[in-house]
Structure formats: C-alpha cells, structure tokens
C-alpha positions as CSV (number, residue, x, y, z in Angstrom):
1,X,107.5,14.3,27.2
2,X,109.3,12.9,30.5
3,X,108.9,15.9,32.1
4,X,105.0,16.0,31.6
5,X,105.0,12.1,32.5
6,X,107.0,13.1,36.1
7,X,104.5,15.5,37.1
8,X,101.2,14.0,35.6
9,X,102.2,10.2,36.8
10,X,102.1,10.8,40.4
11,X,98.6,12.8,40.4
12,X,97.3,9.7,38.1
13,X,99.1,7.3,39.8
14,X,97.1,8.0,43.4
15,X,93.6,8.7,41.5
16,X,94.2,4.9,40.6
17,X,94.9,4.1,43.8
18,X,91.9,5.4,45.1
19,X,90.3,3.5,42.8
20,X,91.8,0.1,43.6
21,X,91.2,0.4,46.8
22,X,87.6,1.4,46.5
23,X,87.4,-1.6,44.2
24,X,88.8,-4.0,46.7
25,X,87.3,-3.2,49.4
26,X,89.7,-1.5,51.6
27,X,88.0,1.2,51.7
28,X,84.4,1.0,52.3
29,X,82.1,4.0,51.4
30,X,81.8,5.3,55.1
31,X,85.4,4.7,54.8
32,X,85.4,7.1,51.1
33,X,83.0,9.6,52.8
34,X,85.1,10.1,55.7
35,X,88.3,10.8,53.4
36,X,86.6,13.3,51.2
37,X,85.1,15.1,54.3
38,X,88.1,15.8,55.6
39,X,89.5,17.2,52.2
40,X,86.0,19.1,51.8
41,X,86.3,20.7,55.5
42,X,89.6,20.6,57.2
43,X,92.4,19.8,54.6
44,X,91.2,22.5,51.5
45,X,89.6,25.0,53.5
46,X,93.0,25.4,55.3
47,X,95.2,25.0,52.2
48,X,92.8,28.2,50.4
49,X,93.1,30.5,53.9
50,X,96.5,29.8,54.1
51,X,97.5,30.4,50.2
52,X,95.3,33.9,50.3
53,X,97.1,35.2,53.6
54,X,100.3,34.8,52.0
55,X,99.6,36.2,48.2
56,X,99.0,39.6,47.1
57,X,96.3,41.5,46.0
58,X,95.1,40.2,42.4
59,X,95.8,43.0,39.6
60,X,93.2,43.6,36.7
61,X,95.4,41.0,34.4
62,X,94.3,38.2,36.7
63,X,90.8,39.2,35.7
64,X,91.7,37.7,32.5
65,X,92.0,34.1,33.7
66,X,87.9,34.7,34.3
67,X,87.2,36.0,31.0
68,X,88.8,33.1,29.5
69,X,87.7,30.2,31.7
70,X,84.2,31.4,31.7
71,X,84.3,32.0,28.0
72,X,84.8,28.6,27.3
73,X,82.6,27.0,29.7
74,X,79.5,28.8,28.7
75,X,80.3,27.9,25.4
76,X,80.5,24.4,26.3
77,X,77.2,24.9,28.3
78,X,75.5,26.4,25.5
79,X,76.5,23.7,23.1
80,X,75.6,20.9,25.5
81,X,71.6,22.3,26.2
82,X,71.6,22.6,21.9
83,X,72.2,19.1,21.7
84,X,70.2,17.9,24.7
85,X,67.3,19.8,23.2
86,X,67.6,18.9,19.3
87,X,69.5,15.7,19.4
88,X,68.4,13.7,22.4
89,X,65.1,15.5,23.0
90,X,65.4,16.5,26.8
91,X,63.5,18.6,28.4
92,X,65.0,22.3,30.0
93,X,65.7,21.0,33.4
94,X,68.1,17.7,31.6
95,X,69.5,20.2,29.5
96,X,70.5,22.1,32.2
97,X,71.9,19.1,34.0
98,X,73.7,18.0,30.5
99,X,75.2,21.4,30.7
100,X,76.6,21.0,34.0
101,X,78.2,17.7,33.6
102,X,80.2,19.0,30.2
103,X,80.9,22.5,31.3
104,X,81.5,22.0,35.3
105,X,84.7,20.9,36.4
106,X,86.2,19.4,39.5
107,X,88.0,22.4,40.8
108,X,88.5,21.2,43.9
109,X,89.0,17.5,44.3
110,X,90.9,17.4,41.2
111,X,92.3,21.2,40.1
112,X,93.5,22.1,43.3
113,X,96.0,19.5,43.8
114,X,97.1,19.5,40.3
115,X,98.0,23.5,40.4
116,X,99.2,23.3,43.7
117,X,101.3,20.4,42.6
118,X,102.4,20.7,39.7
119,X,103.2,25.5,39.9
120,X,102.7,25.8,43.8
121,X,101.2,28.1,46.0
122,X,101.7,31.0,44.0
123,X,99.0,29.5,41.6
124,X,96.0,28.9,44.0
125,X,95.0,32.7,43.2
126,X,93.8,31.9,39.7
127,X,91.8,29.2,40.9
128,X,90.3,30.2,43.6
129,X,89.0,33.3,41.1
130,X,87.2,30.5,39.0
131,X,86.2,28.5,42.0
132,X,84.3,31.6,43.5
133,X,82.8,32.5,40.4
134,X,81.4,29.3,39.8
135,X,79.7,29.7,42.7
136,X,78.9,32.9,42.4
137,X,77.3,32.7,38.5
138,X,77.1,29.5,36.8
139,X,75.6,27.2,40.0
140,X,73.1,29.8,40.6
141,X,72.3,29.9,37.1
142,X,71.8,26.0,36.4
143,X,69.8,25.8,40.2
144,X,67.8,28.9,38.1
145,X,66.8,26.9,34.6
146,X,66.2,23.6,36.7
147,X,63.5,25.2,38.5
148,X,62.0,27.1,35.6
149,X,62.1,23.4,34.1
150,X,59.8,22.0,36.8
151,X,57.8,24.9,37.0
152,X,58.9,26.0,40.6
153,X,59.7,29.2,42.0
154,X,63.5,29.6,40.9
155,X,64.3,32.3,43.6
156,X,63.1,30.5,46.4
157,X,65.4,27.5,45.6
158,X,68.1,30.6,44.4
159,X,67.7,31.5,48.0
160,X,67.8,28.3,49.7
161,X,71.4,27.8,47.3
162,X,72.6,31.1,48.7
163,X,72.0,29.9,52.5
164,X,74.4,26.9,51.9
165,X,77.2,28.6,49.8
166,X,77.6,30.7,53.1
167,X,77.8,28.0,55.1
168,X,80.1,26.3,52.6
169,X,83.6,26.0,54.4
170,X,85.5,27.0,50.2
171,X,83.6,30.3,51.0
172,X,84.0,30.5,54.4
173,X,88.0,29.7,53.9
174,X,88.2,32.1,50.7
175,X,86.0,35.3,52.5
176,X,88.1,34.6,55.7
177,X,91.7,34.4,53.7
178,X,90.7,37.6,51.9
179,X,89.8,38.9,55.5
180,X,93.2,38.4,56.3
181,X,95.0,39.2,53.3
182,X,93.6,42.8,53.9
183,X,94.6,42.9,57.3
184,X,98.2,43.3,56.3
185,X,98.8,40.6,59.1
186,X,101.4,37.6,59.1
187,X,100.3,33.7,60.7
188,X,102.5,33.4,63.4
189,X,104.9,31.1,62.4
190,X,103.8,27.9,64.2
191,X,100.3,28.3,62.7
192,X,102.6,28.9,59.4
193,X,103.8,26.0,60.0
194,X,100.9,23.9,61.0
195,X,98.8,24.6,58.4
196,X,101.4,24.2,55.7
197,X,102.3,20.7,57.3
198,X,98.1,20.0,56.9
199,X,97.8,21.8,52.9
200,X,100.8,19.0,52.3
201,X,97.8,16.6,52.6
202,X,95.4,18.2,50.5
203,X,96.7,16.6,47.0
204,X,97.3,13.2,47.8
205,X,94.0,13.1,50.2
206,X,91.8,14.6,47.7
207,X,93.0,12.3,44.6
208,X,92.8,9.1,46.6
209,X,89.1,9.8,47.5
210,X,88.6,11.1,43.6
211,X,89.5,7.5,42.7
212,X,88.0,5.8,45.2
213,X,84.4,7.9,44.7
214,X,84.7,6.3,41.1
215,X,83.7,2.9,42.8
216,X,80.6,3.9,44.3
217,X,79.4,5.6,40.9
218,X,78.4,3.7,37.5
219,X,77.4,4.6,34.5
220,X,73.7,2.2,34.0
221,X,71.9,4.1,31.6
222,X,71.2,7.0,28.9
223,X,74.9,5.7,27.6
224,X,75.1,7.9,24.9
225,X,74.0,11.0,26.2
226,X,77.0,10.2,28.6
227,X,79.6,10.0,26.2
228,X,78.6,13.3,24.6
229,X,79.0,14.9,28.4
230,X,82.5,12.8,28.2
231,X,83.2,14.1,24.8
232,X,82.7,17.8,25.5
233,X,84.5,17.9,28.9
234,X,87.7,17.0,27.3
C-alpha cells in the first residue's frame, strides 16, 4: 500500500495542483493553453521520438497489449451506445459521443506520464501501440457514426480527419521515431542529452495543465448521462 501511495501521490498531487492554480487564478486560460501546447507539440512529441529511437523493434507478443486494450474498449463502447439508445433515448450521433467519453482515454496528457513515471522509458512502446491505433481505428470510426447521424457524407469528414492526423505532431513524432528506429542510427549524444533533459518535462508539464484544464470545464447539464460516462470509464 505505501509503495502504490509513493508513486501514485506525486502524479495526483501535481494534477491538483494544476487545478488550484487554475482555480485561483494563477493561471489564466491563455496561460492553461499555452502549457498544454507545449506538452502537445514540443515536450511529448520529443519524449515519443526519442523513446522509439532508443527501443527495439516490437515482437508479435506486444501485439497482445492491442488485442486486450481494444477488447475492452469496444466493449465499453458498445455498452455505452446500448444505453444511450434504450435508456436515455439519444440519437446515433450522441451515442456515438456517449461512446467516446466512456471508452476514450487520455493517453497522452494523463497515460504517458504515468508509464513513463511510474516503469520508464522501456514502457512508452506499449502505449504508443494503443495511441496510434486509436488513431488509426476507433477516432475514425466515431468521426464515421457521427456523420451517418447527421446525415452527411462520412468519408468526406473521414478524409478531412485523415488530413489533420498527418499533421498531428503524435504521428508526426511516432512515424519519424520509427523512421529512425529502422535506420539502425544512434542521437548524437548532446541531442541524447537534450532531448532527455526536455522528456523530463513531459510528466509534470502535462499533469499540471490536466488539472488546470479541469477549471475551465463544468459539468451544467444532462447530469446523469454524465455519471454513466464516469461510471463506465472507471
């Protein structure tokens, strides 16, 4: 029980932080925006290039990490449009969006510090498998039944959503760290060293702005619906 307490106090600890400070007003939401874009775009993207360039090429037993993650969050989908449909009465494009919020998790801003905390870099791999495929298959597929809601043409939008994942620096940082992962190529050691001095930033950055993003949200309606998203997630 200590043990888990040592390692899940501090990541906790600086989500609240975020969080008080977002609630007193030192930092304002310019002030939130500019902390999470600098996770988003300098501070991850760098941490994900750097953890690829260093690993080794995935065996078929890593695969198994996407059989099981995405086994349970379909499953959590699915159960989530069932109930938006016969319990609360939505229509395709709220299910959908019901889905989402119970099946989609914060990879990034919150499951990237805590594996990179808490079992190091060895354990980015993993993630960054479920992080690509949830880009890859289950945004897609949720842009896909949102549009078929409304009645618009799904592979436009499907194609509109492709265009931005490229341009997305995750993708851009994972395609470029596998890039160099195959290249058989070292960092020079003061890159090395540069860019593990800037990953060192990526926990504590990306949990304080976690926190602090909870300021600028409320819940202010359709209460219940939000504590079966709440319910399921957990």
């Amino acid at each position: 029980m200590g043990t888990i307490l040592e390692i899940v106090f501090p990541l906790f600890a600086l989500v609240a932080c975020g969080y008080l400070a977002g609630t007193l007003r030192l930092v304002n939401e310019a002030g939130i925006d500019g902390i999470t874009n600098f996770v988003f775009y300098v501070a991850v993207p760098v941490l994900l290039f750097r953890s690829l360039g260093r690993s080794e090429l995935p065996d078929l037993e890593a695969l198994n990490v996407i059989y099981a993650y995405f086994g349970g969050v379909f499953s959590v989908f699915i159960l989530a449009c069932l109930i938006g449909r016969f319990v609360f009465s939505l229509p395709i494009e709220q299910q959908a969006i019901m889905g989402m919020g119970s099946s989609y998790s914060n990879t990034v801003f919150f499951g990237i510090p805590i594996v990179y905390t808490v079992y190091g870099e060895e354990a980015i791999l993993p993630l960054l498998l479920i992080i690509t495929f949830n880009g890859l298959i289950l945004y897609p597929l949720i842009i896909f039944i949102i549009c078929l809601g409304r009645g618009e043409r799904g592979w436009e939008r499907l194609k509109s959503a492709g265009k931005s994942m490229l341009r997305n620096p995750i993708v851009i940082s994972v395609v470029a760290g596998v890039i160099w992962l195959l290249s058989g190529l070292e960092l020079p050691k003061p890159v090395d060293a540069f860019a593990g001095f800037l990953s060192g930033a990526t926990a504590p950055a990306a949990l304080f702005a976690l926190g602090a993003s909870l300021t600028v949200f409320k819940v202010e309606g359709n209460v219940s619906e939000s504590l079966v998203i709440v319910f399921l997630k957990l």
